[in-house]
C-alpha positions as a Markdown table, in Angstrom:
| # | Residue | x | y | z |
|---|---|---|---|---|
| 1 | Unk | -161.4 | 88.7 | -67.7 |
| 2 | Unk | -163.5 | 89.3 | -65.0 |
| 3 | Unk | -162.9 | 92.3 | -62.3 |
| 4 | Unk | -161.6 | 89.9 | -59.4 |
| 5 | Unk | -159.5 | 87.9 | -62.2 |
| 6 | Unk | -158.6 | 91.2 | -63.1 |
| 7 | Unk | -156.9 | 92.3 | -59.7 |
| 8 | Unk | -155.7 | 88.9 | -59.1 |
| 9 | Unk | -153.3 | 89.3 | -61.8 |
| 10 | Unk | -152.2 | 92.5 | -61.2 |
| 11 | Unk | -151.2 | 91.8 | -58.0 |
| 12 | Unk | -149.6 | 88.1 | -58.6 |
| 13 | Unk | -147.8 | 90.2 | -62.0 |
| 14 | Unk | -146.8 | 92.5 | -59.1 |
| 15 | Unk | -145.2 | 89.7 | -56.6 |
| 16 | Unk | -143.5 | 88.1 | -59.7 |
| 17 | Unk | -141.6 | 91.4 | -60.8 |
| 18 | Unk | -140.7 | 92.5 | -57.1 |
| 19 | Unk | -139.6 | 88.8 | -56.5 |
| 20 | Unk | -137.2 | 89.0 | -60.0 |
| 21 | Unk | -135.7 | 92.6 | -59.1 |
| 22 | Unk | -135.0 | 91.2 | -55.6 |
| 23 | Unk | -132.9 | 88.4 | -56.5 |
| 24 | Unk | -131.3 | 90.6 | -59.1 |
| 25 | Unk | -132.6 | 89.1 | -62.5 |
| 26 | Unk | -134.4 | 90.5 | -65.7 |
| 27 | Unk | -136.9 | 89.6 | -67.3 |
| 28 | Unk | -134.4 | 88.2 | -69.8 |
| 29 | Unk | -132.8 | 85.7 | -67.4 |
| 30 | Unk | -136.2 | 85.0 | -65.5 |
| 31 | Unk | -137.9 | 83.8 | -68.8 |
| 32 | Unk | -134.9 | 82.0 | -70.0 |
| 33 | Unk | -135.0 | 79.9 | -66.8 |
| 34 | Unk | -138.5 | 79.3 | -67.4 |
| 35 | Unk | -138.4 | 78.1 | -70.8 |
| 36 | Unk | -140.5 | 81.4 | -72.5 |
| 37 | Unk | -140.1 | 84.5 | -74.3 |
| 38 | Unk | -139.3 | 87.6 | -72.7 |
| 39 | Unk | -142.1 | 89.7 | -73.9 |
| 40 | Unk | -144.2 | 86.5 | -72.3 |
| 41 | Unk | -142.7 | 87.5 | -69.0 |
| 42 | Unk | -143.5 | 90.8 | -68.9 |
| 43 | Unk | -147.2 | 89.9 | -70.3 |
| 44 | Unk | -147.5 | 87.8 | -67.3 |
| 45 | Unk | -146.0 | 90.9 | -64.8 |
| 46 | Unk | -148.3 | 93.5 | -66.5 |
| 47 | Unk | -151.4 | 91.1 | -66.3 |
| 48 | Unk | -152.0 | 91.0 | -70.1 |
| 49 | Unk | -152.0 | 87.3 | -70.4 |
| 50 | Unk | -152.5 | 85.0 | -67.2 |
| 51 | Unk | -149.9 | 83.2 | -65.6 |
| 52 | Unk | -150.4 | 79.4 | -66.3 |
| 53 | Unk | -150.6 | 76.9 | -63.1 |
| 54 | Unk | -147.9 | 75.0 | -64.8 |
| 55 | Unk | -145.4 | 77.4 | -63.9 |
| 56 | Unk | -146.1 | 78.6 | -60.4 |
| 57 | Unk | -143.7 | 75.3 | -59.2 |
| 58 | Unk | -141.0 | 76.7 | -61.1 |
| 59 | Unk | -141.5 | 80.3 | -60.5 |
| 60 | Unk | -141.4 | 79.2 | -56.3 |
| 61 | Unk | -138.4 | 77.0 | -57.0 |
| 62 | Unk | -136.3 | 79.6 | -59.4 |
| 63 | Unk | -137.7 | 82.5 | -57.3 |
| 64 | Unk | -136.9 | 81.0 | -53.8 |
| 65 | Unk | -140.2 | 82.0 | -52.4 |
| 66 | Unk | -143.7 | 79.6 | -51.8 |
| 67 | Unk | -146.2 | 79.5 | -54.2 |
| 68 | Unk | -148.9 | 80.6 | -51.2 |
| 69 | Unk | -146.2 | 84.2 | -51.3 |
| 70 | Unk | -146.5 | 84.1 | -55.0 |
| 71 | Unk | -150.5 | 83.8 | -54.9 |
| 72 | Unk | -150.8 | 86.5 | -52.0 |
| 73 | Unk | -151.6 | 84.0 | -49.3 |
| 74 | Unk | -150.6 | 85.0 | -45.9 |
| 75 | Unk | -148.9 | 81.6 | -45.2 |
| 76 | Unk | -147.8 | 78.8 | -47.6 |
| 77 | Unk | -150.9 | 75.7 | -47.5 |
């Protein structure tokens, strides 16, 4: 993975978790929602594997926030 892959991932791994805490689920529940693992969760919010695309429209949906928050854009395209 290169550098700017790198921090991308971090940061959206960041988003996710902070987005999870703040409408008071774990990992646990999150993943179950989302149809994967736990420990695939928290690969994705520590940036050791990379999100998939495919599950950005259910992260927005379950999560209650745009995909544009969930990328780091300052407003939803």
């Amino acid at each position: 993975m290169n550098e700017k892959d790198k921090i991308f991932f971090i940061a959206l791994g960041k988003r996710i978790a902070l987005a999870r805490k703040e409408k008071g689920l774990t990992q646990s529940q999150l993943a179950q929602q989302l149809g994967i693992a736990q420990q695939t969760l928290g690969h994705y919010e520590g940036a050791k594997l990379k999100l998939p695309s495919s599950l950005l429209a259910d992260l927005s949906r379950i999560l209650d926030i745009p995909v544009g928050t969930l990328l780091g854009m300052k407003e939803d395209c």
